[in-house]
C-alpha distance (Angstrom), angle and dihedral (degrees) to the residues before:
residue distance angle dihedral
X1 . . .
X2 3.67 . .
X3 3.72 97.9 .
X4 4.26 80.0 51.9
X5 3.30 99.2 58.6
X6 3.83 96.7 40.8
X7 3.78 88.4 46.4
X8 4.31 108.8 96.5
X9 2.95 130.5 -128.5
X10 3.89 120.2 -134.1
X11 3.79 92.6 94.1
X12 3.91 106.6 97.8
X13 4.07 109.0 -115.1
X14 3.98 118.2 -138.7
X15 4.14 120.7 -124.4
X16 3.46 83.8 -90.4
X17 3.68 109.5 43.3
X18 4.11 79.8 48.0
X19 4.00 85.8 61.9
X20 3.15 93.7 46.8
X21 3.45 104.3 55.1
X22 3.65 91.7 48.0
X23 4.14 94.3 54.5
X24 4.23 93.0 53.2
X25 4.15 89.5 40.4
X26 4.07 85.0 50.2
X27 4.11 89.4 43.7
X28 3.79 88.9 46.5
X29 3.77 102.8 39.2
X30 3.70 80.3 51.6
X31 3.77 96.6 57.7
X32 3.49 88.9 58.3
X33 3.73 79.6 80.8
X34 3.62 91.9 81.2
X35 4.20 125.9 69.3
X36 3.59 94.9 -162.0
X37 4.22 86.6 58.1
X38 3.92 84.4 42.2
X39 3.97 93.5 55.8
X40 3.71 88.2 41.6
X41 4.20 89.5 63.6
X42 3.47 90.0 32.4
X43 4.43 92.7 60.1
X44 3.70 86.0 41.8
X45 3.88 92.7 60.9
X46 4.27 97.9 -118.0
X47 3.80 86.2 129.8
X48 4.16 90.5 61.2
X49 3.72 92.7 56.1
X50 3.20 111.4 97.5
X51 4.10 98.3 -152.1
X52 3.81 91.9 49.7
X53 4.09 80.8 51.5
X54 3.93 89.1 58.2
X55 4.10 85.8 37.8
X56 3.94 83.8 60.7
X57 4.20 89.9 43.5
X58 4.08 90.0 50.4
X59 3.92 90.3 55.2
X60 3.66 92.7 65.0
X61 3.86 88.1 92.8
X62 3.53 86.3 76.9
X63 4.29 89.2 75.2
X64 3.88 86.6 63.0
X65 4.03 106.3 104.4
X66 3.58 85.2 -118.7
X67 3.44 105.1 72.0
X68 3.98 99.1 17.3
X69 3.78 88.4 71.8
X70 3.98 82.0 74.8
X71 3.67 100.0 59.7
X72 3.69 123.8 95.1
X73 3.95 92.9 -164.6
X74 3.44 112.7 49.5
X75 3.85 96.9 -171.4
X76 3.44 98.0 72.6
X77 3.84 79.8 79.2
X78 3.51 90.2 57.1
X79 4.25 90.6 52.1
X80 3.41 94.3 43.5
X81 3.89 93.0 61.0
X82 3.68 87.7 44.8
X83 4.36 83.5 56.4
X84 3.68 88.3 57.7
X85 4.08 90.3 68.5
X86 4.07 118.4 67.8
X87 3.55 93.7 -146.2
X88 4.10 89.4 67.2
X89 4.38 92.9 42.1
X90 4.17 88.7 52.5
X91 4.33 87.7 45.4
X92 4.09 103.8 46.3
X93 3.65 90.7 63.4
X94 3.68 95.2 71.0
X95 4.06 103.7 81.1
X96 4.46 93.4 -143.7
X97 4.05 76.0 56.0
X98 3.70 91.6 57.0
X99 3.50 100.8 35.5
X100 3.75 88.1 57.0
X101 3.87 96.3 51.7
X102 3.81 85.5 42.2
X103 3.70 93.0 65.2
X104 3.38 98.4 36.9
X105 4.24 89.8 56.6
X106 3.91 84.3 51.0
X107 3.40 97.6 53.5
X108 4.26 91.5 44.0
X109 3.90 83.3 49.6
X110 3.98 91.4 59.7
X111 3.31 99.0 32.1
X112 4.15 88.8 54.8
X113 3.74 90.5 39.6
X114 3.70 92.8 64.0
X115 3.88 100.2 34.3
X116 4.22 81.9 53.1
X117 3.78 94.7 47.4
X118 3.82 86.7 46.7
X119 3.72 93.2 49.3
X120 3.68 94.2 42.9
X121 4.36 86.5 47.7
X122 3.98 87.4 58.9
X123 3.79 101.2 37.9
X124 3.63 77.0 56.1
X125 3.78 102.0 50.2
X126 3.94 88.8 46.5
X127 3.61 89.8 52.9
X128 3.42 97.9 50.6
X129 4.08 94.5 44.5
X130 3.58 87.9 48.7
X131 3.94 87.8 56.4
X132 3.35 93.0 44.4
X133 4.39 88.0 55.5
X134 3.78 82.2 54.7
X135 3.26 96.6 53.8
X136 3.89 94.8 52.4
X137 3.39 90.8 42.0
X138 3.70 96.6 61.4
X139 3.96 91.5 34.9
X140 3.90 81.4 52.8
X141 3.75 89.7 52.7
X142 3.81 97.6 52.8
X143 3.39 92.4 50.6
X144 3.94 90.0 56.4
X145 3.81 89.4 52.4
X146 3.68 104.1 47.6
X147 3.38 87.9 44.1
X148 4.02 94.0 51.2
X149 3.83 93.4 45.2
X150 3.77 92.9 53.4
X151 3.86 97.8 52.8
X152 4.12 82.4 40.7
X153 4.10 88.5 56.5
X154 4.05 96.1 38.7
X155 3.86 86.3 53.0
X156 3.47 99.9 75.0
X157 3.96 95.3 42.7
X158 4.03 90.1 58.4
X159 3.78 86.9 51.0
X160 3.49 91.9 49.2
X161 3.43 91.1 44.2
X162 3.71 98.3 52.8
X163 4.10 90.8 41.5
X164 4.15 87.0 62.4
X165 3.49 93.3 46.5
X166 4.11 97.6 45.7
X167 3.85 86.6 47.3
X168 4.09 91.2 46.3
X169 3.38 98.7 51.4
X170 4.24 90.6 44.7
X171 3.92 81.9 54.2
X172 4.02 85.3 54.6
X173 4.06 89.2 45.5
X174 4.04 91.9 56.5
X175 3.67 103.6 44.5
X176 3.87 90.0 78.1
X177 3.34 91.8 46.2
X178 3.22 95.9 47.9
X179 4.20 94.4 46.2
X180 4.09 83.0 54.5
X181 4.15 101.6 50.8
X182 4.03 84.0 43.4
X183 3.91 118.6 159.7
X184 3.83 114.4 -17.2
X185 3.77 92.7 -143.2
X186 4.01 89.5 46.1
X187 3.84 83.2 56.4
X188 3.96 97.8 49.0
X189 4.12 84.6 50.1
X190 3.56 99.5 49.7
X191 3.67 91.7 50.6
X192 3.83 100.4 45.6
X193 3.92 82.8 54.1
X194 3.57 89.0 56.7
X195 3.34 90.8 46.3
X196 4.42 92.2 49.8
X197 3.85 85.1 53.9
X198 3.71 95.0 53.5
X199 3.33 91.6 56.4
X200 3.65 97.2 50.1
């Protein structure tokens, strides 16, 4: 690490020199996560050299959403802004220092480990309530169209219905009538024999 960050940089790196530079800046910014590696530096005089002091002001690319998506400890983010002030370098060498900031991080670690898991448990139960309206919504919805294209199919069979029965019983209606109006001719016959026996 110390040969890296004294190392320039106007020689052009390959793909894979590129890659690698980026996984042992990730591991290292990473570490930063840690006090106890933090006073180690810190008694071995990296925080009094001045290029390891730029080293420490190039890393702050890692804060960009970009690349912090890649960390799995988020605090060292926190640290490393902490690095960037002289005041913090001259104090993590003494070891009651970094015992003190060690406990504290533990405690912020717990603490945010159960206020996440809690937030995660009732995103969860809203999601799956939300679902579950959904689901009785559409159910709901079904229901409301079977039920609307039944009555829509039985309609026309009562009209039908009622149509044949209207124009049966009109059938029944004319028959008498027309057993009384009869034959014209029939008519004329009958009453010229009335007429013959009237006479007689």
């Amino acid at each position: 690490m110390a040969k890296m960050y004294g190392k320039g940089k106007t020689a052009i790196e390959s793909e894979e020199q590129q890659k690698r530079r980026w996984q042992i800046e990730l591991e290292f910014v990473q570490c930063l996560s840690n006090p106890n590696y933090l006073n180690f530096l810190a008694q071995r005089g990296f925080f009094k050299d001045q290029s390891f002091i730029n080293y420490l002001k190039y890393l702050q690319y890692w804060k960009e959403p970009d690349y912090a998506k890649y960390l799995m400890y988020p605090m060292c983010l926190y640290f490393l802004d902490l690095l960037q002030y002289e005041h913090f370098r001259r104090e993590i060498v003494n070891s009651q220092c970094c015992k003190f900031i060690d406990d504290q991080a533990i405690l912020q670690w717990q603490h945010y480990t159960r206020k996440r898991i809690k937030l995660i448990e009732n995103a969860t139960a809203a999601q799956q309530q939300q679902q579950q309206l959904q689901q009785q919504q559409m159910q709901a919805n079904g229901v409301e169209a079977a039920t609307g294209g039944e009555a829509a199919a039985a309609t026309p069979n009562v009209n039908g219905a009622a149509g044949s029965a209207d124009c049966q019983q009109t059938a029944t209606a004319l028959q008498p009538v027309q057993a009384q109006v009869g034959n014209p001719q029939q008519q004329q016959q009958q009453i010229n024999g009335l007429a013959t026996g009237a006479n007689i």
